[in-house]
N, CA, C and O of each residue as an XYZ file, in Angstrom:
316
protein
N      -3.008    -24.279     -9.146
C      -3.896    -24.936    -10.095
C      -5.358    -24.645     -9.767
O      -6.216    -24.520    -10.640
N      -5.611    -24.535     -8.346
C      -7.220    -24.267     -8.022
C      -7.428    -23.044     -8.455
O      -8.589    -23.032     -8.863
N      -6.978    -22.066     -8.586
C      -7.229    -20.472     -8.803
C      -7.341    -20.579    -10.074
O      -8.309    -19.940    -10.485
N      -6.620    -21.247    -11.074
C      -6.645    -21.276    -12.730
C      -8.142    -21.899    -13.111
O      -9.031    -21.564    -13.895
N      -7.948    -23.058    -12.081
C      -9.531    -23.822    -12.616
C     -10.958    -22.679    -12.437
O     -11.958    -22.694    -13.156
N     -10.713    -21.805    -11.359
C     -11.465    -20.909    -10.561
C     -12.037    -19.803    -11.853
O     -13.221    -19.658    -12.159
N     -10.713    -19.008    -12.570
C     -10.821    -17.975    -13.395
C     -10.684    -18.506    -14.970
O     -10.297    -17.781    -15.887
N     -11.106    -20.027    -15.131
C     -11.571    -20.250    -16.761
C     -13.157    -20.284    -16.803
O     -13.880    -20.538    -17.767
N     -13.455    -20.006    -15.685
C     -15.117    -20.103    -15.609
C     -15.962    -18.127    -15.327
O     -17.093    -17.642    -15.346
N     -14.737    -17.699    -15.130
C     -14.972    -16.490    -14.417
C     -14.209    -15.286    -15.816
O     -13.319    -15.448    -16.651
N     -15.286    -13.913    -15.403
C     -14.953    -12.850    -16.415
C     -14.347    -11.708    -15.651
O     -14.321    -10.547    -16.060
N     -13.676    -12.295    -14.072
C     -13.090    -11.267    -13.390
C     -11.933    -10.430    -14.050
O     -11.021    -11.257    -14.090
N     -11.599     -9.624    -14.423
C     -10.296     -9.263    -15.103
C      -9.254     -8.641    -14.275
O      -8.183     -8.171    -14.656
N      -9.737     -8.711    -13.067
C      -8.543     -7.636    -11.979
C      -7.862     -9.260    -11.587
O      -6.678     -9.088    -11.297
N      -8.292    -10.950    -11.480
C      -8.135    -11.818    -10.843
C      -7.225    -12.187    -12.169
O      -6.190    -12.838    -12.028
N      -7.514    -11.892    -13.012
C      -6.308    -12.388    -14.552
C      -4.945    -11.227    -14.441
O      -3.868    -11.587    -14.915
N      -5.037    -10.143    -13.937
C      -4.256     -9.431    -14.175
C      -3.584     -9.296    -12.968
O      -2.412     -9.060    -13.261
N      -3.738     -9.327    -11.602
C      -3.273     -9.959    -10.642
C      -2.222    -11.134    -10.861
O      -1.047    -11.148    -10.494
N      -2.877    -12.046    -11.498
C      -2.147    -13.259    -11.770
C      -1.214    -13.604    -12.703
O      -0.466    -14.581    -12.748
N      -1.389    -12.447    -13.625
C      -0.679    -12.143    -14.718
C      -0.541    -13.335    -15.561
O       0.540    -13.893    -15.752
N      -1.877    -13.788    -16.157
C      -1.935    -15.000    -16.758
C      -3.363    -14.226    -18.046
O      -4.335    -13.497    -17.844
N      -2.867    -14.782    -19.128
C      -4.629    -14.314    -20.344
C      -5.730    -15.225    -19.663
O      -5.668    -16.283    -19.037
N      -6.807    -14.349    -20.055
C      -8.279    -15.315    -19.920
C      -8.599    -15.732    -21.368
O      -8.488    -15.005    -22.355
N      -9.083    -17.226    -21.341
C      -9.513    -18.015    -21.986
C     -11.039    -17.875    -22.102
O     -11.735    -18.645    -22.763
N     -11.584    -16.627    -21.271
C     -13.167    -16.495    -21.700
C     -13.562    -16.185    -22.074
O     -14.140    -15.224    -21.567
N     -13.980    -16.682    -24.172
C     -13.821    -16.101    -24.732
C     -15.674    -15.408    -25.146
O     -16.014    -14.695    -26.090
N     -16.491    -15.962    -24.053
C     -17.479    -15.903    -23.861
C     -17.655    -14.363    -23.131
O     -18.748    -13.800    -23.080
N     -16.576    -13.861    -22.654
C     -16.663    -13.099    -21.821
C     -17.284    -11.534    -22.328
O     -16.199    -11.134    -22.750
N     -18.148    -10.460    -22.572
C     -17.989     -9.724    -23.313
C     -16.925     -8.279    -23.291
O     -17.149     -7.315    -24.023
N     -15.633     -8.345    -22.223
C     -14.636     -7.953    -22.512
C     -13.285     -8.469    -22.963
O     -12.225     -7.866    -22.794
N     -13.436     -9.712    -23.588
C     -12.699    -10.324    -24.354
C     -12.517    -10.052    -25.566
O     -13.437     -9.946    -26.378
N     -10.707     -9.840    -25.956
C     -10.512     -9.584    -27.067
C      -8.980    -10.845    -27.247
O      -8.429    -11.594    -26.440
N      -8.766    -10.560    -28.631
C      -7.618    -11.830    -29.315
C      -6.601    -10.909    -29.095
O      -6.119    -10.324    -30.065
N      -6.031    -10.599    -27.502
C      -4.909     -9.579    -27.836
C      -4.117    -10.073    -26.614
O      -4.352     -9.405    -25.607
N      -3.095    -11.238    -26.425
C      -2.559    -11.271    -25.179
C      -1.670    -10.458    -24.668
O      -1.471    -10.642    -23.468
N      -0.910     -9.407    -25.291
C      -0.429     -7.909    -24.603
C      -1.414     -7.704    -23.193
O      -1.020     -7.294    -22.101
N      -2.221     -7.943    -23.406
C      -3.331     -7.208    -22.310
C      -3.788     -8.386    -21.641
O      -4.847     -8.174    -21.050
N      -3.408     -9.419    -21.542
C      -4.054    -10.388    -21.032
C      -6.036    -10.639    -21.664
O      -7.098    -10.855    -21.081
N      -5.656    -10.462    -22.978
C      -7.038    -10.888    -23.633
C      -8.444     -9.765    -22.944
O      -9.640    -10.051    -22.989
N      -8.012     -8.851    -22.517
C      -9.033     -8.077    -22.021
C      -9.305     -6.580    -21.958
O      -8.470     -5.933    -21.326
N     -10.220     -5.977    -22.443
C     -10.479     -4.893    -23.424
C     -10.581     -3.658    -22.246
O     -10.497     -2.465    -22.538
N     -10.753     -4.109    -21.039
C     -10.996     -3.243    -19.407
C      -9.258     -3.120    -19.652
O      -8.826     -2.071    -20.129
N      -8.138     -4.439    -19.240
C      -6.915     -3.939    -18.906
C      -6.137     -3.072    -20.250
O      -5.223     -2.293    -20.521
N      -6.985     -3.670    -20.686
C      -6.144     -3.174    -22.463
C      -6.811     -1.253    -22.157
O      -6.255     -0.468    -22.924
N      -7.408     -0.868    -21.596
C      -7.943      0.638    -21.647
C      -7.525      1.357    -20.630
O      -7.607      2.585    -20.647
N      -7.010      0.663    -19.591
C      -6.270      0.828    -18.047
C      -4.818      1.204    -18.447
O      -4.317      2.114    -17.785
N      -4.141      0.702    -19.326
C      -2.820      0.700    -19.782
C      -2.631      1.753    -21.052
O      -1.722      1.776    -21.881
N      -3.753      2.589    -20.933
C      -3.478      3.713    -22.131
C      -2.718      4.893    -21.142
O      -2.166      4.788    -20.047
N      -2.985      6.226    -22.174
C      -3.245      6.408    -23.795
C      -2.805      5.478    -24.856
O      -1.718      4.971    -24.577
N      -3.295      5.099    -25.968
C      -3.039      4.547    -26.805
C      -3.522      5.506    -28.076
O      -4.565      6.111    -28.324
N      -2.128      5.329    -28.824
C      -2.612      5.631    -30.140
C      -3.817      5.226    -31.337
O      -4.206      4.061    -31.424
N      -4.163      5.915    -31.913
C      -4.785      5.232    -33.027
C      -4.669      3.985    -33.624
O      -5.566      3.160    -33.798
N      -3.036      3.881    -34.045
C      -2.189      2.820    -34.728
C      -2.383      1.595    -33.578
O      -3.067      0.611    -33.860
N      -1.722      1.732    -32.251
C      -2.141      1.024    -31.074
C      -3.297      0.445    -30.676
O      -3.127     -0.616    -30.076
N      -4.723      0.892    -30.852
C      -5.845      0.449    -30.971
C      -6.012     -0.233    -31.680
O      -6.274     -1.383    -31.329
N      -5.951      0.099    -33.018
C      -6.343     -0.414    -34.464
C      -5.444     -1.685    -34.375
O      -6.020     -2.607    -34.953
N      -4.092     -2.118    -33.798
C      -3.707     -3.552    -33.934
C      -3.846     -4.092    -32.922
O      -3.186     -5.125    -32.799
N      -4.704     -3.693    -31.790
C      -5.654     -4.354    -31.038
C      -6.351     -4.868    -31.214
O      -6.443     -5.947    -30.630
N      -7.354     -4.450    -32.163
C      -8.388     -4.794    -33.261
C      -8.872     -5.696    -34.365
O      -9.788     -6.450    -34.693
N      -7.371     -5.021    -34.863
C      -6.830     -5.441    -36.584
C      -7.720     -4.833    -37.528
O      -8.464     -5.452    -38.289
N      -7.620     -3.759    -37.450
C      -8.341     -2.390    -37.950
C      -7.442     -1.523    -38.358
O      -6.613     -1.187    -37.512
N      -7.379     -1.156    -39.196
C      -6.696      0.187    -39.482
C      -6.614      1.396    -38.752
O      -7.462      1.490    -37.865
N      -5.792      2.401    -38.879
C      -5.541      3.652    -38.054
C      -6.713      4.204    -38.228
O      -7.480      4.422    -37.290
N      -6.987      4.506    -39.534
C      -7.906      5.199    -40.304
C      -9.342      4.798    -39.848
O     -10.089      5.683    -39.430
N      -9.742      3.553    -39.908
C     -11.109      2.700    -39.450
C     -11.297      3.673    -37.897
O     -12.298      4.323    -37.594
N     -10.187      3.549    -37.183
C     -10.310      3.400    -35.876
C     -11.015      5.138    -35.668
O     -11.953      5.471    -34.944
N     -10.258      5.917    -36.490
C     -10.548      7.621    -36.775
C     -11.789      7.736    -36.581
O     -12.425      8.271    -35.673
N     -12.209      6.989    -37.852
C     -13.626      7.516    -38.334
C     -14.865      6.452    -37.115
O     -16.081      6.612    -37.005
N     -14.128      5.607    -36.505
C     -15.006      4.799    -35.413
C     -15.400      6.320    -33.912
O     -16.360      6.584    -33.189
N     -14.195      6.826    -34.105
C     -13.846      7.552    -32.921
C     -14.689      9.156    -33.073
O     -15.020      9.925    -32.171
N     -14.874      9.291    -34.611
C     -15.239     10.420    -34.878
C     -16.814     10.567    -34.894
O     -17.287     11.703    -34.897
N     -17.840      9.200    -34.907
C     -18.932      8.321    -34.785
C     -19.608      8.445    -33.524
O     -20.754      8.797    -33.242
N     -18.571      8.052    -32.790
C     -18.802      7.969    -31.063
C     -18.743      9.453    -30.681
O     -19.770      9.758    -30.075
N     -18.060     10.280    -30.798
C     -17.515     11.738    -31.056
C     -19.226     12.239    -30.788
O     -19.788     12.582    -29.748
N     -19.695     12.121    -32.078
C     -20.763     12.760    -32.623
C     -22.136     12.354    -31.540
O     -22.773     13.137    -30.836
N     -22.260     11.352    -31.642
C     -23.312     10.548    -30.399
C     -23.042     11.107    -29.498
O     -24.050     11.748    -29.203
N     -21.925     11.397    -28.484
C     -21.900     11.409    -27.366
C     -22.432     13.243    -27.522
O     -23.288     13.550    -26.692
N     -22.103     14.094    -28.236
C     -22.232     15.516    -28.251
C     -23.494     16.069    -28.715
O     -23.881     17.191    -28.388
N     -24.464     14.877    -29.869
C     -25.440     15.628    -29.953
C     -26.598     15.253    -28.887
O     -27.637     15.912    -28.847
């Protein structure tokens, strides 16, 4: 119970996934609405490759959204 009280205040994500319990922080800015991953967008990227389709209902985005998100970032990072 002390460790739970410990990590609803905390945005550690190796101490949630260790514990194999979701974080409730939703304050956190690697927090997402996805408990597959224990609510967290670091373990949720640790546990790839992931598909398009796979992302996107991470999200709740379409395959397609996720394409043209990817093709965006694509472009930034190259020019």
């Amino acid at each position: 119970m002390y460790k739970l009280k410990i990590l609803q205040n905390s945005t550690c994500f190796e101490a949630h996934k260790n514990l194999k319990i979701s974080c409730d922080n939703k304050t956190c800015k690697n927090w997402m609405n996805y408990k597959l991953d224990y609510n967290c967008s670091i373990i949720s990227a640790q546990n790839g490759p992931k598909t398009l389709q796979e992302i996107g209902d991470i999200f709740g985005l379409t395959r397609m959204r996720i394409c043209q998100i990817e093709k965006n970032i694509k472009k930034k990072i190259l020019d």
